[in-house]
KEKE-3310 file (N, C-alpha, C; in steps of 0.2 Angstrom, whole numbers, plus 5000, padded with zeros to 4 digits):
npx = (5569:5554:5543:5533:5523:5525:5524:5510:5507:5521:5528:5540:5550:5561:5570:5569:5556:5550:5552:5544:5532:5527:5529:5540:5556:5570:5581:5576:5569:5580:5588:5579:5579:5591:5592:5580:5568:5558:5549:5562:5574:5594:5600:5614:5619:5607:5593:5578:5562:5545:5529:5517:5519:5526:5513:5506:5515:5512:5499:5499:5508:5499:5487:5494:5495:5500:5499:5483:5474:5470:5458:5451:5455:5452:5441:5442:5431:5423:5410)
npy = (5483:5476:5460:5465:5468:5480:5498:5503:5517:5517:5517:5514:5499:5491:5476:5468:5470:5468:5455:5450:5456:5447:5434:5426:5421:5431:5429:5421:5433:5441:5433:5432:5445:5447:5438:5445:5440:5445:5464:5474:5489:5492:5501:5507:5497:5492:5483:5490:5491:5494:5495:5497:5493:5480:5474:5476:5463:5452:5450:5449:5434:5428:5428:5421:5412:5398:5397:5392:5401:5411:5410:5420:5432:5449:5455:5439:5431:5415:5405)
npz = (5616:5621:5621:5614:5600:5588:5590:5582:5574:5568:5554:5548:5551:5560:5559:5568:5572:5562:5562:5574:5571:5560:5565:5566:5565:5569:5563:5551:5543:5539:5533:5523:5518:5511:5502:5496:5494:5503:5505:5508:5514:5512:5523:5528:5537:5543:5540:5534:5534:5527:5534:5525:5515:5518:5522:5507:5501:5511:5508:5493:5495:5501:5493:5481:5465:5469:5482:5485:5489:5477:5473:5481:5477:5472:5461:5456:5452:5452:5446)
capx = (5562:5549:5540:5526:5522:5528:5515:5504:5510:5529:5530:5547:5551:5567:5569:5566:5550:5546:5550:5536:5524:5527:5530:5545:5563:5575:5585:5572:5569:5588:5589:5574:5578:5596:5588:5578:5562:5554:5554:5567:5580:5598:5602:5619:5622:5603:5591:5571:5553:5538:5521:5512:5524:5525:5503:5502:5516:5509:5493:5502:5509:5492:5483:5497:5491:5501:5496:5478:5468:5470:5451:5451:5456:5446:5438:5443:5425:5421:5402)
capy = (5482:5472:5456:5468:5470:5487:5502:5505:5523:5516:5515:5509:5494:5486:5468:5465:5473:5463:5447:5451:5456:5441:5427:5422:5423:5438:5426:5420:5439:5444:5428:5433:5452:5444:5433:5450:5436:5451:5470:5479:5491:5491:5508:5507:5490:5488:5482:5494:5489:5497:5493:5497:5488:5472:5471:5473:5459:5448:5449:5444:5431:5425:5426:5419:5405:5391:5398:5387:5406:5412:5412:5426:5438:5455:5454:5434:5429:5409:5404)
capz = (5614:5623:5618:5612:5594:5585:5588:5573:5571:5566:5546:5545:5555:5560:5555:5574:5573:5556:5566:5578:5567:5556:5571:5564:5567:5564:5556:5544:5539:5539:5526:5516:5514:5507:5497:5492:5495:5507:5503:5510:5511:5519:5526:5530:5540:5545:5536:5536:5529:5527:5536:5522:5508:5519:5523:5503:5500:5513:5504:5490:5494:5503:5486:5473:5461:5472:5491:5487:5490:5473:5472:5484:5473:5471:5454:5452:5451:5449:5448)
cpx = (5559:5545:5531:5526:5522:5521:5513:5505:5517:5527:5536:5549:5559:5567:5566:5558:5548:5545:5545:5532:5519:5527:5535:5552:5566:5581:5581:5571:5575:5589:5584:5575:5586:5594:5583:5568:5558:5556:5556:5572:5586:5601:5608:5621:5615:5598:5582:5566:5550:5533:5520:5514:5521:5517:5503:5507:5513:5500:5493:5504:5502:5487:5488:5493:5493:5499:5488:5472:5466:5461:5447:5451:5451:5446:5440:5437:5421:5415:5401)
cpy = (5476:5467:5459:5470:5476:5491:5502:5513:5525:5512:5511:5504:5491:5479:5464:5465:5467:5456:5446:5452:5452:5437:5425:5423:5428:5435:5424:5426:5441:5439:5429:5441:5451:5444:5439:5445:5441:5457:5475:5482:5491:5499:5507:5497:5487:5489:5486:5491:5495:5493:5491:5491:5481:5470:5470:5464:5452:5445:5448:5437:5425:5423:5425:5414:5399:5393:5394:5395:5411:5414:5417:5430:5444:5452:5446:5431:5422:5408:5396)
cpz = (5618:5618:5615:5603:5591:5587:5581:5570:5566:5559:5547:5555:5554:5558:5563:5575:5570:5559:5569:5575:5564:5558:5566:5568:5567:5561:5549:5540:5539:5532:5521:5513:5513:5503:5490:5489:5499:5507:5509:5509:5515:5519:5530:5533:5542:5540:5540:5530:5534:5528:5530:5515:5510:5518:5516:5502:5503:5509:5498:5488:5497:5496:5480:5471:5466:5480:5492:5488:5482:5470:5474:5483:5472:5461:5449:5453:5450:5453:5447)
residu = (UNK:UNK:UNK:UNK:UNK:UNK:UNK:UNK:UNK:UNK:UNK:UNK:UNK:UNK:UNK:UNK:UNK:UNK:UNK:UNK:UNK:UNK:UNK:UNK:UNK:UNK:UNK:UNK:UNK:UNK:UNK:UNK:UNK:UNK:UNK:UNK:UNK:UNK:UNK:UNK:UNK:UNK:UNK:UNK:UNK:UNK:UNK:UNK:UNK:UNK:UNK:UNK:UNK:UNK:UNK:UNK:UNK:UNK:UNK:UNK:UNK:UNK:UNK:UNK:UNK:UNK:UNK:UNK:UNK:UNK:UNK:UNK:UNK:UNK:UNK:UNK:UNK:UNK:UNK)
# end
């Protein structure tokens, strides 16, 4: 694979993919989908995510109560 970021057409991502997508390491995703901290599956020896899964966890953990965005929330309203 090339240092280019997974097409947009590819639902299920390798963990290499995930690394790029998420600027991180492919150790820190191989450690967190142990950990079972990011959702994935392991299909024999390798481990697969979903697009659409990660974009909502991501957005998850973007608006938890301790991330500071919490206010962002759809229908969390403060006037």
């Amino acid at each position: 694979m090339s240092g280019t970021s997974p097409p947009r057409e590819h639902e299920i991502l390798t963990l290499e993919e995930v690394a790029l997508y998420l600027r991180l390491k492919p150790q820190t995703i191989y450690k967190w989908a142990q950990e079972k901290r990011i959702p994935a599956v392991k299909l024999g020896k390798e481990w697969r995510f979903r697009r659409s899964i990660l974009d909502r966890w991501l957005d998850e953990q973007m608006l938890s109560e301790d991330s500071g965005f919490s206010h962002m929330r759809e229908g969390n309203e403060q006037e």
